[in-house]
N, C-alpha and C positions, 0 to 999 in steps of 0.2 A: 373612280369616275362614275359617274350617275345621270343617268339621261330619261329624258322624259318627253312624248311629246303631246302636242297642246294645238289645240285651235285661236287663231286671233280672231277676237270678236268685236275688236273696232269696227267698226263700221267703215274708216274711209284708211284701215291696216294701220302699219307702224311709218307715219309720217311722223312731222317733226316732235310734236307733243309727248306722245305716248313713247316714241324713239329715243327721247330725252329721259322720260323719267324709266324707262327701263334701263338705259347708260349711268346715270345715276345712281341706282341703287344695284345694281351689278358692280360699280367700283368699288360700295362697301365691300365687298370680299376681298380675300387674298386668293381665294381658288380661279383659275383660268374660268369664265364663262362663254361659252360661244353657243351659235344654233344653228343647224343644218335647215336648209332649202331647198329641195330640188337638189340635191346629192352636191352641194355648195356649203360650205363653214365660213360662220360669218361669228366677229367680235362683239360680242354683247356689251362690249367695254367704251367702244367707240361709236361715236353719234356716223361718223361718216360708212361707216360697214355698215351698219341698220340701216340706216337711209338709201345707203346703196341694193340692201338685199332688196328693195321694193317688193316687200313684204304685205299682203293685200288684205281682205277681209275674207274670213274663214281659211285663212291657207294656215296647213298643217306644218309645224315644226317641232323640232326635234329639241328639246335646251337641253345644254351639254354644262355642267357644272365636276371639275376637278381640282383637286386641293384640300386645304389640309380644313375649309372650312366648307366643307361641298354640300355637307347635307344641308346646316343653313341657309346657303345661298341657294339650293334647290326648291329648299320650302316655300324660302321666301319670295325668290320670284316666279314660281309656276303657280303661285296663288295669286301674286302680281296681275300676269299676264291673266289668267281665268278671269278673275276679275275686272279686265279692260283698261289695266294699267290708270284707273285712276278715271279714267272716261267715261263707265258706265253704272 
């Protein structure tokens, strides 16, 4: 298991857009992905967890990647997420 955490730098958090394309390329994997909030684990896999964690701008989270392909899926989306998932 491999975790990491990371600031969201969207500007208006993980609403629908950036919600989508991190559920997205989180299903590329086979390893479990989720992220902690506020002592809360939420499905990186499902648009409706994200959008439920009401995820904000600069709030800190934890990405949790396990399985048999963790390290890529960690790479890949905590460079995602740094990035602005596509937004900035």
């Amino acid at each position: 298991m491999l975790q990491e955490k990371l600031i969201i730098k969207n500007p208006m958090g993980l609403y629908v857009g950036p919600a989508g394309t991190l559920c997205t390329e989180a299903a590329r994997f086979k390893s479990s992905v989720r992220f902690s909030l506020d002592g809360t684990e939420y499905n990186a896999k499902s648009i409706l967890s994200v959008l439920g964690a009401c995820v904000r701008f600069e709030s800190e989270i934890t990405l949790i990647c396990e399985g048999e392909d963790e390290k890529e899926a960690m790479a890949v989306l905590s460079e995602l997420i740094r990035t602005g998932l596509g937004e900035l």
